[in-house]
N, CA, C and O atoms as a Tripos MOL2 file, in Angstrom:
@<TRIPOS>MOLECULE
protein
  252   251    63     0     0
PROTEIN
NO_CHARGES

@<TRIPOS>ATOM
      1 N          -2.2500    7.1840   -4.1540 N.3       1 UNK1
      2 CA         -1.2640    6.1200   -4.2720 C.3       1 UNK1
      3 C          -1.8360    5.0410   -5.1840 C.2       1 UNK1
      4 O          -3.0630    4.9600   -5.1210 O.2       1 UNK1
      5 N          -1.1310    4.0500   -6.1590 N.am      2 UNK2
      6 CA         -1.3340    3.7310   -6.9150 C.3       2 UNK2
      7 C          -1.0550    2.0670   -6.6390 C.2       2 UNK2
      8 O          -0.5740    1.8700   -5.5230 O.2       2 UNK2
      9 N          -1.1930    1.2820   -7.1600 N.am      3 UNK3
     10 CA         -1.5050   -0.4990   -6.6270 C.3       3 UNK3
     11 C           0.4590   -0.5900   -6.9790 C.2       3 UNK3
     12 O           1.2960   -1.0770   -6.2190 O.2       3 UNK3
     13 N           0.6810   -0.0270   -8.1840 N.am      4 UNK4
     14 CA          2.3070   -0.1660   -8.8280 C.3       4 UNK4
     15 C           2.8320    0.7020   -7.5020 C.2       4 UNK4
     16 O           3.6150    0.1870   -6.7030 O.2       4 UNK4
     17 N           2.4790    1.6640   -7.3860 N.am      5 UNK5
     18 CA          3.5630    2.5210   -5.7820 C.3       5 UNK5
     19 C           3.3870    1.4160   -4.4140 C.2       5 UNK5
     20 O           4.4180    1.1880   -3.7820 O.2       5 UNK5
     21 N           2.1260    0.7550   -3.9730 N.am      6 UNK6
     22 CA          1.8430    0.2690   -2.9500 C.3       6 UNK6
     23 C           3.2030   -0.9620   -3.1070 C.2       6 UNK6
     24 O           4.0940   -1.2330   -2.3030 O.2       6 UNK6
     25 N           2.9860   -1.3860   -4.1360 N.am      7 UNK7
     26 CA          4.2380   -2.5530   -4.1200 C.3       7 UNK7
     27 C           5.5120   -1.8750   -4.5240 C.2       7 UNK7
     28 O           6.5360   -2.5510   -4.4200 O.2       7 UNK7
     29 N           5.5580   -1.3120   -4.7280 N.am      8 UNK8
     30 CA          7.2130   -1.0240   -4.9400 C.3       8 UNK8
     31 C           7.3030   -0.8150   -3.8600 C.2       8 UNK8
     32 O           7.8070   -1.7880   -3.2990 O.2       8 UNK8
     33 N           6.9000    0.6040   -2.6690 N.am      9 UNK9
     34 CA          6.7840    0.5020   -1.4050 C.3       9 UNK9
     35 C           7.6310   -0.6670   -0.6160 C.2       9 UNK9
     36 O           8.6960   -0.8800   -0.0350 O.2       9 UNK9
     37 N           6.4630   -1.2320   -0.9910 N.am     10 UNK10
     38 CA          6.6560   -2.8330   -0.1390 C.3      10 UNK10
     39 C           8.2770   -3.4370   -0.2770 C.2      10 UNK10
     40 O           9.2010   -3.5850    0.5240 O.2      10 UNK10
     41 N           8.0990   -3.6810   -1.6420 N.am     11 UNK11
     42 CA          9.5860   -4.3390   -2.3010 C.3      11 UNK11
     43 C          10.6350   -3.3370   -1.9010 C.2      11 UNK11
     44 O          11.7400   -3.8560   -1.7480 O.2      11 UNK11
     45 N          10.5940   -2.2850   -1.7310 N.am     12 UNK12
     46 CA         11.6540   -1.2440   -1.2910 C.3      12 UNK12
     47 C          11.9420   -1.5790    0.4770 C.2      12 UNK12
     48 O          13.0860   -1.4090    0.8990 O.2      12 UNK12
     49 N          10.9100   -2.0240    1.3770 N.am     13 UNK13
     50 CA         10.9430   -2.4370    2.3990 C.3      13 UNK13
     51 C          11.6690   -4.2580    2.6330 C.2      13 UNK13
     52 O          12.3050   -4.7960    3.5400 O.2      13 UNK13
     53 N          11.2330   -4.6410    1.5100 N.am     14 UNK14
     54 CA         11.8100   -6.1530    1.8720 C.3      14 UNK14
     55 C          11.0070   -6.7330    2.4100 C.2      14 UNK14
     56 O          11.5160   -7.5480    3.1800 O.2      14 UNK14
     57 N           9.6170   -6.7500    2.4140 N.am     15 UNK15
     58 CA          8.5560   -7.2850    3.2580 C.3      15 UNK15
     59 C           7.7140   -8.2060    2.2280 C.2      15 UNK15
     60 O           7.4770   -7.8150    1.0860 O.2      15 UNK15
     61 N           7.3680   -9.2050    2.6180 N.am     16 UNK16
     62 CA          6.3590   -9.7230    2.0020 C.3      16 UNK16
     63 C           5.0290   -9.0980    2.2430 C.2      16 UNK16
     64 O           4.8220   -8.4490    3.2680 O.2      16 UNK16
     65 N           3.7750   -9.3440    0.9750 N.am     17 UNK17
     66 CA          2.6220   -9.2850    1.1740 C.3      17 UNK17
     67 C           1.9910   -9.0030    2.5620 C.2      17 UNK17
     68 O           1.4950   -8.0130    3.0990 O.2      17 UNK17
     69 N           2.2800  -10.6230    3.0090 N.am     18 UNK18
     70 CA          1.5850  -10.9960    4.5950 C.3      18 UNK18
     71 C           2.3010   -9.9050    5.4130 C.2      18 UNK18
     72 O           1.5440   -9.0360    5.8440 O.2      18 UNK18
     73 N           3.5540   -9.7780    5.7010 N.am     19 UNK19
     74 CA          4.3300   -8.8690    6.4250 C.3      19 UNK19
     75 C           3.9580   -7.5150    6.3570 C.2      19 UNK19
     76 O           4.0320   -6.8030    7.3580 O.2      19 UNK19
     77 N           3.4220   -6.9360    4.8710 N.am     20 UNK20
     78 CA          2.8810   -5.2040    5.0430 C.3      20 UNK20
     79 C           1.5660   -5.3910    5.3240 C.2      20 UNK20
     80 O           1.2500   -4.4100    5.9960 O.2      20 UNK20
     81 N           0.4460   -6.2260    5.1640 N.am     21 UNK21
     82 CA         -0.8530   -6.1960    5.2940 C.3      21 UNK21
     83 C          -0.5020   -6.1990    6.8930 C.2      21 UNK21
     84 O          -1.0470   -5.3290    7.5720 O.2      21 UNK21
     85 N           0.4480   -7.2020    7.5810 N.am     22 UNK22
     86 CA          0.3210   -7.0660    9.1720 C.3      22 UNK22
     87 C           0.5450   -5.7960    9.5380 C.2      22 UNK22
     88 O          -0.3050   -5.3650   10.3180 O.2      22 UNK22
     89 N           1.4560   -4.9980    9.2210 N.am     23 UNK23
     90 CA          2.3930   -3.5720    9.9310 C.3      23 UNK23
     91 C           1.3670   -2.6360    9.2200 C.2      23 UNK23
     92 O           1.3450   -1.4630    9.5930 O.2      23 UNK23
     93 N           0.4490   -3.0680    8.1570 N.am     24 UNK24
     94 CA         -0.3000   -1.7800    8.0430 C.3      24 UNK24
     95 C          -2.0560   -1.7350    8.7570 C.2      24 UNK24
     96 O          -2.8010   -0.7560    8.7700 O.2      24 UNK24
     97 N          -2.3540   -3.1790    9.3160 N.am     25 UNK25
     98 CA         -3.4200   -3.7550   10.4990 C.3      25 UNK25
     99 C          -4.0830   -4.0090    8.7360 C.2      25 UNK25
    100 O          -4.5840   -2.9920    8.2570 O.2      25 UNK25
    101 N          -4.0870   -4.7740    8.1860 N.am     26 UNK26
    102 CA         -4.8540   -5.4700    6.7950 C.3      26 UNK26
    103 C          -5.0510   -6.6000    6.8630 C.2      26 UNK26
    104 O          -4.0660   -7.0610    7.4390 O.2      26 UNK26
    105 N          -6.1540   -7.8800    6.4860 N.am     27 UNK27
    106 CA         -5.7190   -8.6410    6.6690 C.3      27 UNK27
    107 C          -5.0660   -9.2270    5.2590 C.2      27 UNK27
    108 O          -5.6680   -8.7770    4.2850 O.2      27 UNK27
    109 N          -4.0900  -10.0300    4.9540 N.am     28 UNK28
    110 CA         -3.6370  -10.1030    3.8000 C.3      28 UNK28
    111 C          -4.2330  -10.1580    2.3550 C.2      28 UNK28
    112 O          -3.8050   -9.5280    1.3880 O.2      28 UNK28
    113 N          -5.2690  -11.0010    2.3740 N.am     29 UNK29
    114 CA         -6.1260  -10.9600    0.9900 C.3      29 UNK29
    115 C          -6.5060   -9.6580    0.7330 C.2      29 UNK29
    116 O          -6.4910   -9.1550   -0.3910 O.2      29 UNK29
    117 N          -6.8840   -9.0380    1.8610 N.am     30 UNK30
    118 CA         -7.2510   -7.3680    1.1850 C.3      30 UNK30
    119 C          -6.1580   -6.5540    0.5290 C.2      30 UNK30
    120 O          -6.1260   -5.9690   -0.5540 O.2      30 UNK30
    121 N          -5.3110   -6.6830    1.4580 N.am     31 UNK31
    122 CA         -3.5460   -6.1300    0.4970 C.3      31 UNK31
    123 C          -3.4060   -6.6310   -0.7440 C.2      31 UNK31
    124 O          -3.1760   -5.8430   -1.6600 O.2      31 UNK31
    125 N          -3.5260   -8.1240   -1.0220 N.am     32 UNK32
    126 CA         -3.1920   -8.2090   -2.0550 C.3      32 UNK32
    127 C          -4.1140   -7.7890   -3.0770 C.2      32 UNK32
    128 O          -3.7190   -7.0620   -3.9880 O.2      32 UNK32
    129 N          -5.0710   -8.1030   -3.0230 N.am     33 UNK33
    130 CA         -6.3630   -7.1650   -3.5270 C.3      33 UNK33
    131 C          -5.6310   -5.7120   -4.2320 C.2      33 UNK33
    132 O          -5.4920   -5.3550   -5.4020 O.2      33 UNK33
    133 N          -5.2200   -5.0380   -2.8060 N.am     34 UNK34
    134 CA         -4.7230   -3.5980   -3.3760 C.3      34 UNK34
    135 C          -3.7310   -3.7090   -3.8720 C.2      34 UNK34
    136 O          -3.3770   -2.6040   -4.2820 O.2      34 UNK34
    137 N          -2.8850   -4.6090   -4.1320 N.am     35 UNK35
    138 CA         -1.5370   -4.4430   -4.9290 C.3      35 UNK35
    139 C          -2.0440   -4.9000   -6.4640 C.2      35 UNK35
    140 O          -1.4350   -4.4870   -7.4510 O.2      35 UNK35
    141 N          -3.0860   -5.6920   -6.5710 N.am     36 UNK36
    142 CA         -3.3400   -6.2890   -7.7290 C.3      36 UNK36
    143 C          -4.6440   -5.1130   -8.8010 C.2      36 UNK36
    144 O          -5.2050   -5.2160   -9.8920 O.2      36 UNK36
    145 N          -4.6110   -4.1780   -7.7790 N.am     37 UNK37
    146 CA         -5.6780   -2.8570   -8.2710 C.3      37 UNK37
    147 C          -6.8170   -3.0120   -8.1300 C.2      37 UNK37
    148 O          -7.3390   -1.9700   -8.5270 O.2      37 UNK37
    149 N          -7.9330   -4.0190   -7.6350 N.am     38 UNK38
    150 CA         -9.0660   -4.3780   -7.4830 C.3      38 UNK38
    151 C          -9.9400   -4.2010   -6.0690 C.2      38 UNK38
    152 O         -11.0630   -4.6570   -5.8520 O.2      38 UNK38
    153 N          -9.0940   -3.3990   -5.1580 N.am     39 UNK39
    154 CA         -9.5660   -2.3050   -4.7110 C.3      39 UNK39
    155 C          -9.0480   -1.1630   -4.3030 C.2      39 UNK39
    156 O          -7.8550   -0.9640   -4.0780 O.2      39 UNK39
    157 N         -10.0550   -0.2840   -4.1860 N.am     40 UNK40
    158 CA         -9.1990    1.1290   -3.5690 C.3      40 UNK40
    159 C          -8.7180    1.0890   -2.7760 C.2      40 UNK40
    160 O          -9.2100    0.5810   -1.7680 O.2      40 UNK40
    161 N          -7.2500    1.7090   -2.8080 N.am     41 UNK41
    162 CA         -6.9790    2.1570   -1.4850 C.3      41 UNK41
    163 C          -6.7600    3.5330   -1.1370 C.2      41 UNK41
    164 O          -6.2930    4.5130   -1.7180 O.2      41 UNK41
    165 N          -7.4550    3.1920    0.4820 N.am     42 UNK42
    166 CA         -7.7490    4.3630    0.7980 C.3      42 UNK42
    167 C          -6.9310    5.2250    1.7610 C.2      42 UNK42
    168 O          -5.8570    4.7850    2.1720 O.2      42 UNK42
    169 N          -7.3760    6.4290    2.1470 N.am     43 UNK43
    170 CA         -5.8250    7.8980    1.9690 C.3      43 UNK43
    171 C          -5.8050    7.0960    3.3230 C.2      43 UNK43
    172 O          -5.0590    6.4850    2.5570 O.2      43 UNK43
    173 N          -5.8600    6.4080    4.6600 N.am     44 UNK44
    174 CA         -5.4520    6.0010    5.7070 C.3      44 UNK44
    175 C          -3.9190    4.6290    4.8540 C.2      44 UNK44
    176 O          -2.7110    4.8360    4.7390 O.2      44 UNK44
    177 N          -4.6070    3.5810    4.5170 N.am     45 UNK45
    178 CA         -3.9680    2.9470    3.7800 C.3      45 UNK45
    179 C          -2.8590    3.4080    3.0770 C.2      45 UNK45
    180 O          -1.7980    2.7880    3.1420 O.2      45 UNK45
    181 N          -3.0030    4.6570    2.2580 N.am     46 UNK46
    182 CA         -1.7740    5.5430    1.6900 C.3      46 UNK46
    183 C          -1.0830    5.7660    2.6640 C.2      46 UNK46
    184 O          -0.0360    5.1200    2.7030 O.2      46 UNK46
    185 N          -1.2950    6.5170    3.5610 N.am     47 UNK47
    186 CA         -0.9580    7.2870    4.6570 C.3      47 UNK47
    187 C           0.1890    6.2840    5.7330 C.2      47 UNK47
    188 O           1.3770    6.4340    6.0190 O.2      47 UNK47
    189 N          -0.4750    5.6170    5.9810 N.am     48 UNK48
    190 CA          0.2440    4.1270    6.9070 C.3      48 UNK48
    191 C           1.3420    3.8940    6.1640 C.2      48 UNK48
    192 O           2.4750    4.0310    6.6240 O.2      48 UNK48
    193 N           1.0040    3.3860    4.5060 N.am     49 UNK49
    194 CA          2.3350    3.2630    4.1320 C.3      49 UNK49
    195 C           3.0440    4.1780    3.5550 C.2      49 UNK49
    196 O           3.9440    3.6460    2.9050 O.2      49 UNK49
    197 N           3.0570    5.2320    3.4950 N.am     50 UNK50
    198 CA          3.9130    6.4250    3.6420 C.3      50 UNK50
    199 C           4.6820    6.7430    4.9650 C.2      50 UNK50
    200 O           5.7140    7.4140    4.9640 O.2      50 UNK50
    201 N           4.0810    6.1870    6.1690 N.am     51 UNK51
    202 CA          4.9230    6.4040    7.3050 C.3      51 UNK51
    203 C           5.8350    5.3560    7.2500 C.2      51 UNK51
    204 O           7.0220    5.5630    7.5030 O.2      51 UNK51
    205 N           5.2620    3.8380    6.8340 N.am     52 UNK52
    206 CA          6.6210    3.3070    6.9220 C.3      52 UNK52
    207 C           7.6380    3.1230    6.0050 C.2      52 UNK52
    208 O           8.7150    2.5850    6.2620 O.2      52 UNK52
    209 N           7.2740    3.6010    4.8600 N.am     53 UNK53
    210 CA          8.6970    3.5730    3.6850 C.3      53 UNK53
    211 C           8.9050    5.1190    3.6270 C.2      53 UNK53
    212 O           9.4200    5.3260    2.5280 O.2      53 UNK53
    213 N           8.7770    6.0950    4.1710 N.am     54 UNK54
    214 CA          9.3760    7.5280    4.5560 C.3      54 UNK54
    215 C           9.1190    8.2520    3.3100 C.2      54 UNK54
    216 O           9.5260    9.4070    3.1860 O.2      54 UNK54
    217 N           8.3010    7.5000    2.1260 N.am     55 UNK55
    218 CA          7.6500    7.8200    0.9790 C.3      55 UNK55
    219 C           6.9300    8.6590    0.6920 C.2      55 UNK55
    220 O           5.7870    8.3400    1.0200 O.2      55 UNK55
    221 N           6.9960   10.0380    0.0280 N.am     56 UNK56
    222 CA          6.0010   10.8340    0.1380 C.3      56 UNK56
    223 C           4.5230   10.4000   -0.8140 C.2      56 UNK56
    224 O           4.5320    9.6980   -1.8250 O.2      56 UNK56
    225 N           3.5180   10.9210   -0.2840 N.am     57 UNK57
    226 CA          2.5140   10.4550   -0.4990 C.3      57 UNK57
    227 C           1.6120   11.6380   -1.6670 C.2      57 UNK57
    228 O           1.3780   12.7650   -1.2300 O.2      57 UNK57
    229 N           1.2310   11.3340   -2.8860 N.am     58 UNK58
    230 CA          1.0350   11.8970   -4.0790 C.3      58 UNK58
    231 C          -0.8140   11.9590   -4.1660 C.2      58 UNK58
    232 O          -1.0780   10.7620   -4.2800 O.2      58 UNK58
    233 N          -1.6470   12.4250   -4.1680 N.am     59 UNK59
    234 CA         -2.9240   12.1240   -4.7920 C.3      59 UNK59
    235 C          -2.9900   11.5010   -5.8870 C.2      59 UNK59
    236 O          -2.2870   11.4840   -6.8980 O.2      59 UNK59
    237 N          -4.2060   10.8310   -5.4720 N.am     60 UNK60
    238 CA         -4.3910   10.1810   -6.8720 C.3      60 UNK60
    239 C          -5.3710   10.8110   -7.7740 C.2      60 UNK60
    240 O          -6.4040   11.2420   -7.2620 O.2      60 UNK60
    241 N          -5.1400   10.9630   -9.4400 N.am     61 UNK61
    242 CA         -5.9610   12.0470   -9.8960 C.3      61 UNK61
    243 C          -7.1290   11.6100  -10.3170 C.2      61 UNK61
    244 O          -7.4060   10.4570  -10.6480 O.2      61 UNK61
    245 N          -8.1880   13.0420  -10.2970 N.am     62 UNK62
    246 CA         -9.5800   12.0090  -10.0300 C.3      62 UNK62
    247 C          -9.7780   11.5880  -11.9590 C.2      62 UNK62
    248 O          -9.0270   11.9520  -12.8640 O.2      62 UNK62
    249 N         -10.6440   11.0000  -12.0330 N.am     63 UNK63
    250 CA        -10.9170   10.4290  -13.6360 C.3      63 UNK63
    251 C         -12.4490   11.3910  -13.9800 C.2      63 UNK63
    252 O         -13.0150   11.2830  -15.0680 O.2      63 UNK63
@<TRIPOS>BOND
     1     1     2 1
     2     2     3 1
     3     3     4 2
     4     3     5 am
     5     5     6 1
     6     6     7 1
     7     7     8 2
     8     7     9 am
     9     9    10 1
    10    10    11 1
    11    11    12 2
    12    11    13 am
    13    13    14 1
    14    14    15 1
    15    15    16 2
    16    15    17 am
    17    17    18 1
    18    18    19 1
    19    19    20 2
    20    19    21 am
    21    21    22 1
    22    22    23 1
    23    23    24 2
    24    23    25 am
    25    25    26 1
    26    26    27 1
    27    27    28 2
    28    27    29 am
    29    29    30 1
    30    30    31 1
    31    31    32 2
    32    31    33 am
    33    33    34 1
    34    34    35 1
    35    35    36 2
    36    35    37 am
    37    37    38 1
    38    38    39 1
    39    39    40 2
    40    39    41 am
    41    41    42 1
    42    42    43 1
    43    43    44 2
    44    43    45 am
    45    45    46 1
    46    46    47 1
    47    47    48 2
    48    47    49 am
    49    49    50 1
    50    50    51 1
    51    51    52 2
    52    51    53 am
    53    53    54 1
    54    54    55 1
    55    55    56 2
    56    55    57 am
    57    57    58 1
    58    58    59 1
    59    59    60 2
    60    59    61 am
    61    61    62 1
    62    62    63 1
    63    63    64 2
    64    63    65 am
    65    65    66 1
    66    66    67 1
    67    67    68 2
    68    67    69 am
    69    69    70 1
    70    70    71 1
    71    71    72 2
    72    71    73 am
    73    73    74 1
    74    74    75 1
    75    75    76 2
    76    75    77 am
    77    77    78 1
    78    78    79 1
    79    79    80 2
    80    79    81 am
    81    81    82 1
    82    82    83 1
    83    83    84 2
    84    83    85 am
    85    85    86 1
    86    86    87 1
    87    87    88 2
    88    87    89 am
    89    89    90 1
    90    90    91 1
    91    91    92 2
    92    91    93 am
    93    93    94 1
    94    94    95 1
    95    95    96 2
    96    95    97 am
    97    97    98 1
    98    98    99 1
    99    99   100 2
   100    99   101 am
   101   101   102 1
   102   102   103 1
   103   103   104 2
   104   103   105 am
   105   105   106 1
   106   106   107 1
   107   107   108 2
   108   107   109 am
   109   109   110 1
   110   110   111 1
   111   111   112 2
   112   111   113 am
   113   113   114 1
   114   114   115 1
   115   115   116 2
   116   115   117 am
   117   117   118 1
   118   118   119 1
   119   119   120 2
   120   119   121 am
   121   121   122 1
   122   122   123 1
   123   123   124 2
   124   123   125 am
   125   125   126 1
   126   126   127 1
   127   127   128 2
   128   127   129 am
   129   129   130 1
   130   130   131 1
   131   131   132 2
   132   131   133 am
   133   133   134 1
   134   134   135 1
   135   135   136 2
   136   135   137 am
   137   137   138 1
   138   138   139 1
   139   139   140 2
   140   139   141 am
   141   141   142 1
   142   142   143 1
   143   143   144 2
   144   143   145 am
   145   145   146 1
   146   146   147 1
   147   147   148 2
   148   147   149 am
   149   149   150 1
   150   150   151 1
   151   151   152 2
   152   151   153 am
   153   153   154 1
   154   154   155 1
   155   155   156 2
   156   155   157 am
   157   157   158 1
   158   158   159 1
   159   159   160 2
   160   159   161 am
   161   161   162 1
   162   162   163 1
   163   163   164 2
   164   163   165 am
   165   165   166 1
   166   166   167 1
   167   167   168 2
   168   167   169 am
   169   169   170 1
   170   170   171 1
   171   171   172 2
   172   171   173 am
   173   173   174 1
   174   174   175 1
   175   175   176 2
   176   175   177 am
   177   177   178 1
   178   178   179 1
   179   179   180 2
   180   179   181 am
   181   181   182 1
   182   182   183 1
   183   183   184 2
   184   183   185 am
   185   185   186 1
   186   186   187 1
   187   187   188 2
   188   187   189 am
   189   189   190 1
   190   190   191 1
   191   191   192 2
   192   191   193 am
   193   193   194 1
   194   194   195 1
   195   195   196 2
   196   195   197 am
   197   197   198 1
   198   198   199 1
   199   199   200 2
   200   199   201 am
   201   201   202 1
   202   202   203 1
   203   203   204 2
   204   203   205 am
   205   205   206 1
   206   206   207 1
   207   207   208 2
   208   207   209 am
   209   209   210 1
   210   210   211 1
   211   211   212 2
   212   211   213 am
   213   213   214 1
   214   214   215 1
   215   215   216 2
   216   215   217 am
   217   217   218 1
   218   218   219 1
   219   219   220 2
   220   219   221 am
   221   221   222 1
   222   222   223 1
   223   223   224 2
   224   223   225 am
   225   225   226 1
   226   226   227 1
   227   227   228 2
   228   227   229 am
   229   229   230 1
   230   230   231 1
   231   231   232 2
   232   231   233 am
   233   233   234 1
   234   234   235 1
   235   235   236 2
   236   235   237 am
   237   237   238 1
   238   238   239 1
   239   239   240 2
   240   239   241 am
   241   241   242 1
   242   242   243 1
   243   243   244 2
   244   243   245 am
   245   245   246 1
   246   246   247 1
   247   247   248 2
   248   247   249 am
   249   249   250 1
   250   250   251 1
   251   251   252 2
@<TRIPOS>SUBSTRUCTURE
     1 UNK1         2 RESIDUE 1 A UNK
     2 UNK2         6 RESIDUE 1 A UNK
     3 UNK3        10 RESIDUE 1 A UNK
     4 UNK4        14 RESIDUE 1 A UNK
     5 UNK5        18 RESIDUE 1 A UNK
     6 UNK6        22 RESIDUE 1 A UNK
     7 UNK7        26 RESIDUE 1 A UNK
     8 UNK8        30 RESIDUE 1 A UNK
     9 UNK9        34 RESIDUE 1 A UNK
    10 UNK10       38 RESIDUE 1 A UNK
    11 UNK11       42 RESIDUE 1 A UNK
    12 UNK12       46 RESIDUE 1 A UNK
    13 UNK13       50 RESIDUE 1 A UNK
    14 UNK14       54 RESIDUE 1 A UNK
    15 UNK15       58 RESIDUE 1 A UNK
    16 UNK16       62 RESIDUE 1 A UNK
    17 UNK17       66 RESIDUE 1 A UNK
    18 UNK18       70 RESIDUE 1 A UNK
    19 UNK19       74 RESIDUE 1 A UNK
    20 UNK20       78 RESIDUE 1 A UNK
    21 UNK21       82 RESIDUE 1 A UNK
    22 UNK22       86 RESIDUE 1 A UNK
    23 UNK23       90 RESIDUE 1 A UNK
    24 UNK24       94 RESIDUE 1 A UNK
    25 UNK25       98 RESIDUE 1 A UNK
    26 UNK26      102 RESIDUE 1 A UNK
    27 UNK27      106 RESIDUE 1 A UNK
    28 UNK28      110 RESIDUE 1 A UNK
    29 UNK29      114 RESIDUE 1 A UNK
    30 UNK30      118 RESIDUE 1 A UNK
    31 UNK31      122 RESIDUE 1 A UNK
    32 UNK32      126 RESIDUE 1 A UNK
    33 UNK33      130 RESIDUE 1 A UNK
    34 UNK34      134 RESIDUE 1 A UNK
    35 UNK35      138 RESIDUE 1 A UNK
    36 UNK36      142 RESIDUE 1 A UNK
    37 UNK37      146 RESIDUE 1 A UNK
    38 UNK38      150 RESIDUE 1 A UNK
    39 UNK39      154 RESIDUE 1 A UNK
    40 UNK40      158 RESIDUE 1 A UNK
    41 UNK41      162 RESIDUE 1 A UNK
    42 UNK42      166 RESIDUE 1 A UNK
    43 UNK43      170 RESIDUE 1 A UNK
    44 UNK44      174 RESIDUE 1 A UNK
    45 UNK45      178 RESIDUE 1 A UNK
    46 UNK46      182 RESIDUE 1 A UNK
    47 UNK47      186 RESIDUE 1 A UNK
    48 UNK48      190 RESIDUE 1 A UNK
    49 UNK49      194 RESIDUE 1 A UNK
    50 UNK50      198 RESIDUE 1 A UNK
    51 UNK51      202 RESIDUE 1 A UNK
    52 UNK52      206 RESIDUE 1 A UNK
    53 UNK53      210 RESIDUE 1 A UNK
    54 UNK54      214 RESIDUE 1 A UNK
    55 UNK55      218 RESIDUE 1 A UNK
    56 UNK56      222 RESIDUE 1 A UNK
    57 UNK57      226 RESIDUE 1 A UNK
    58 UNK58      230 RESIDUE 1 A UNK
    59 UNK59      234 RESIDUE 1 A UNK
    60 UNK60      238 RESIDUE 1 A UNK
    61 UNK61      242 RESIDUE 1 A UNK
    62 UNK62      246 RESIDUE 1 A UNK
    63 UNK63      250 RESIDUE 1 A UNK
């Protein structure tokens, strides 16, 4: 999953930042972190938010 999928995700939910870092147990600066690409996120993190936007969940390819 990709920092551009993590937020669309989100924006497809109607949730703010603070609101998906809560429902996914994050605390917010780290979310935004991952929406802004500056850290990984990881396949639990994918995973969480794939259960709640019903989103299927893609690998990310290695470099």
């Amino acid at each position: 999953m990709t920092a551009e999928a993590l937020r669309a995700a989100r924006q497809a939910l109607g949730l703010t930042q603070k609101q998906m870092a809560e429902a996914l147990g994050l605390h917010w600066r780290h979310y935004q972190r991952l929406e802004a690409g500056t850290h990984k996120i990881t396949k639990r993190t994918a995973l969480a938010c794939a259960a709640l936007s019903g989103a299927p969940v893609t690998p990310a390819r290695s470099r």
